[in-house]
C-alpha positions as CSV (number, residue, x, y, z in Angstrom):
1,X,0.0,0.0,0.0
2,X,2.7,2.7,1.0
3,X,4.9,1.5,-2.6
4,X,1.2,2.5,-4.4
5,X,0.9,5.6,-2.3
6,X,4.4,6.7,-3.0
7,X,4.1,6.0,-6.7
8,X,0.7,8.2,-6.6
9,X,2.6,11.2,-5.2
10,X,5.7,10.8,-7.8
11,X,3.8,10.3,-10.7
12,X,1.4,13.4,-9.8
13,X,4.8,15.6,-9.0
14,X,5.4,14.8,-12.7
15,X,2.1,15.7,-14.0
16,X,2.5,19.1,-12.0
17,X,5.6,19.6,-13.5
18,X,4.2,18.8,-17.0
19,X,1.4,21.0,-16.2
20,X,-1.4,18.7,-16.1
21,X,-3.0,18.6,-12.8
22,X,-5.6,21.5,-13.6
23,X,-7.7,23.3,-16.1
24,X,-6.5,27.0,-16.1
25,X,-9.1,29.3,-14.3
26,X,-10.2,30.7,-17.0
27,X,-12.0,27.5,-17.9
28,X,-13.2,26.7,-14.2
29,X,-14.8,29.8,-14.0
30,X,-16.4,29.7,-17.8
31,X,-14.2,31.7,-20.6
32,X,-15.5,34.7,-23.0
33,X,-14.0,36.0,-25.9
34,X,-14.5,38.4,-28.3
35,X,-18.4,38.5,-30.0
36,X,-19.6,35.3,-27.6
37,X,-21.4,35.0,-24.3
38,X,-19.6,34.0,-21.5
39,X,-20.0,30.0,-21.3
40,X,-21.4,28.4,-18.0
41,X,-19.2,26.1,-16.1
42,X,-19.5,23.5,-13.5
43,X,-19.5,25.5,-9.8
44,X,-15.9,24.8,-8.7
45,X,-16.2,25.7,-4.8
46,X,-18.8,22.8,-3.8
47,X,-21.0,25.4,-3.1
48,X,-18.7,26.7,-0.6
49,X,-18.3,30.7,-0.2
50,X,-15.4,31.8,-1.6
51,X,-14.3,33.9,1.9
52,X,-13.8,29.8,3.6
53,X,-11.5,28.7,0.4
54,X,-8.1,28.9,2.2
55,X,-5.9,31.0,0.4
56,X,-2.0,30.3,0.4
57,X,0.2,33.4,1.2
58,X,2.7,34.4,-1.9
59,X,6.1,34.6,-1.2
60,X,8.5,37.1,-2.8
61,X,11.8,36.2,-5.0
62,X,13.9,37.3,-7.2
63,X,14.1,35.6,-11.0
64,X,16.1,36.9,-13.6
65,X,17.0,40.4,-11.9
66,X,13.2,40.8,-11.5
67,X,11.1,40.5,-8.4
68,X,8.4,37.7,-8.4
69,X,5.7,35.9,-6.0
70,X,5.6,32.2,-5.7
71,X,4.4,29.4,-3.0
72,X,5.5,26.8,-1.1
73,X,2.8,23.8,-1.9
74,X,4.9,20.5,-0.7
75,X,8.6,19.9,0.5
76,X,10.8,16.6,0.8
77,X,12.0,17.3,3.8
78,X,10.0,17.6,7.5
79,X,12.8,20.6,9.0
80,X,12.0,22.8,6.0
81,X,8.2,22.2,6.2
82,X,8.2,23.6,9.6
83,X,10.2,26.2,8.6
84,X,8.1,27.1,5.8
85,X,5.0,26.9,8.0
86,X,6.4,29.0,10.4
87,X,6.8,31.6,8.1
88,X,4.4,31.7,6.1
89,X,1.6,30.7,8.7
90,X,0.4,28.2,6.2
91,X,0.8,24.3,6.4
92,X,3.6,22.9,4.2
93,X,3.1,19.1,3.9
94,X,5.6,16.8,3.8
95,X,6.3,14.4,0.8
96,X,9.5,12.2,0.8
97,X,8.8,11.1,-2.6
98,X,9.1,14.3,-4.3
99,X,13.1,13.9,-3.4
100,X,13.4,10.8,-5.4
101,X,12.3,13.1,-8.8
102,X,14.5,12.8,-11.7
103,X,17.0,15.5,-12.2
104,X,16.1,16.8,-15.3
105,X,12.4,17.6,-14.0
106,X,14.0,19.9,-11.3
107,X,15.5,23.6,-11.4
108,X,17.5,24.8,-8.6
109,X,16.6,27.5,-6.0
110,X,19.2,29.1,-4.1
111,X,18.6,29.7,-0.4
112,X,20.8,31.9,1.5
113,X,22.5,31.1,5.1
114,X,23.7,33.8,5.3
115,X,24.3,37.2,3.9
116,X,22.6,40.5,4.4
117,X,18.9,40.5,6.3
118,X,17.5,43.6,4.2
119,X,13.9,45.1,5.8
120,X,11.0,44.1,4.1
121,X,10.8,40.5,2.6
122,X,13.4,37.7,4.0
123,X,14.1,33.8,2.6
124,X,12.9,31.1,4.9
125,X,16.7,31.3,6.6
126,X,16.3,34.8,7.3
127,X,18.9,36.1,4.6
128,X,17.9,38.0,1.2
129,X,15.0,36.6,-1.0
130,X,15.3,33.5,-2.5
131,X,16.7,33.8,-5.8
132,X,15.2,31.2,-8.9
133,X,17.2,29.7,-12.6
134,X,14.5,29.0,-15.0
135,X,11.5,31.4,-14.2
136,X,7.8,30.7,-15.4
137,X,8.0,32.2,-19.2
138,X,10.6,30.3,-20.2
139,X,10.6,26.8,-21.4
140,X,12.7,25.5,-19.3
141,X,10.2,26.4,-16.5
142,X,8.8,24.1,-13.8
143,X,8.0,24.5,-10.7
144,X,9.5,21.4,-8.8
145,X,13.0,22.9,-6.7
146,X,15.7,21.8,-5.7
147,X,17.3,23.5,-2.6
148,X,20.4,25.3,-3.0
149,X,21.8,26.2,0.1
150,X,24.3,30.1,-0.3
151,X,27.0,31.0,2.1
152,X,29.4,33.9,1.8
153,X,32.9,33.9,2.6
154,X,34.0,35.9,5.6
155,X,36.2,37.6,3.2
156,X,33.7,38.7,0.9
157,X,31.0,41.7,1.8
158,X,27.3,40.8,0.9
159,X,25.3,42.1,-1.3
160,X,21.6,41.3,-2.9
161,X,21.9,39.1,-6.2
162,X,18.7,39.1,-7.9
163,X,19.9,36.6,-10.7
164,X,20.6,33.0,-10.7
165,X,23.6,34.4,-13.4
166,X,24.2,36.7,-10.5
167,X,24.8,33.7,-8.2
168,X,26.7,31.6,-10.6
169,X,29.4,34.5,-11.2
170,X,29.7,35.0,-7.4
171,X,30.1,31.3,-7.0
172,X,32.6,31.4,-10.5
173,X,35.0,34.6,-8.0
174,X,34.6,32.3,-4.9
175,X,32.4,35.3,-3.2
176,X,30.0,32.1,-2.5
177,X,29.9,28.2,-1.7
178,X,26.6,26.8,-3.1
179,X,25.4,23.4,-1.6
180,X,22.8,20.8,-3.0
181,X,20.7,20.0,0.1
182,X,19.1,16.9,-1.4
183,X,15.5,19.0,-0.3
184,X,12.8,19.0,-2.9
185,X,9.8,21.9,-3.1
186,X,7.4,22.3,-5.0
187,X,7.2,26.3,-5.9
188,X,5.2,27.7,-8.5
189,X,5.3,31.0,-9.9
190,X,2.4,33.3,-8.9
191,X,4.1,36.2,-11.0
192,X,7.4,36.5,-13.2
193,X,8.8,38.5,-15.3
194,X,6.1,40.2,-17.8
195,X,3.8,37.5,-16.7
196,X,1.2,36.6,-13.8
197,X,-1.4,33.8,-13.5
């Protein structure tokens, strides 16, 4: 039973990342275009009213020197799921299986230890805004993570990167040390560059 369940939850990480769990809103909530009435759909909400939906806080980032929202959905890993909770006041559930994901279905985030702790938004470690390769717009987009964990040198002084180029050139004049954390989320794009859902 928990082989099935786990094979449930990988093959639906993939179908997220192809983009094929959900109709876009614009078809749950009927679509119009030009010269044609707007077309009834089923009633998405159960009858529910739309104030008791719970609503999952955005988070802010930086993609391609840009600023953009995202959320947290699912993680691999039970100490960043509290984290994220914690922050965002918003359960994160746990799911092992999305670490065992193939590679090439994932896109790093890096994560800072460290750093400068600007005012306004923070990462989930308390350092600048996480910073994301492969925004939503490109082709190479999905929304499956891989934590990258940042850490200046003490010989370096901080700054904000706002690029994943950004990171990989301070990484490139050993400003940085980037880190795989082996820690799957799942983090799609709310808004990106020239583009929002």
């Amino acid at each position: 039973m928990r082989r099935q369940i786990r094979k449930i939850h990988k093959y639906a990480a993939v179908f997220l990342a192809l983009g094929l769990t959900a109709a876009p809103a614009s078809a749950q909530t009927g679509s119009m275009s030009e010269g044609s009435e707007m077309t009834p759909m089923m009633d998405m909400s159960g009858g529910m009213d739309m104030a008791d939906i719970p609503r999952v806080p955005p988070v802010f980032g930086y993609a391609t020197g840009e600023d953009i929202h995202f959320i947290h959905t699912e993680v691999s890993d039970p100490g960043i799921a509290g984290i994220l909770t914690d922050m965002m006041g918003s359960p994160v559930p746990v799911v092992p299986s999305l670490a065992d994901i193939p590679a090439d279905l994932l896109a790093p985030v890096y994560v800072f230890e460290n750093g400068l702790q600007p005012d306004g938004p923070r990462g989930p470690l308390g350092f600048q805004p996480d910073v994301f390769d492969r925004p939503a717009g490109t082709e190479a987009y999905t929304p499956l993570r891989k934590i990258m964990l940042v850490n200046w040198s003490d010989s370096t002084e901080p700054r904000v990167l706002r690029s994943a180029e950004a990171v990989t050139k301070a990484e490139a004049n050993n400003e940085i040390r980037i880190s795989d954390s082996g820690i799957v989320v799942n983090m799609p794009f709310l808004t990106w560059p020239d583009g929002s859902r």
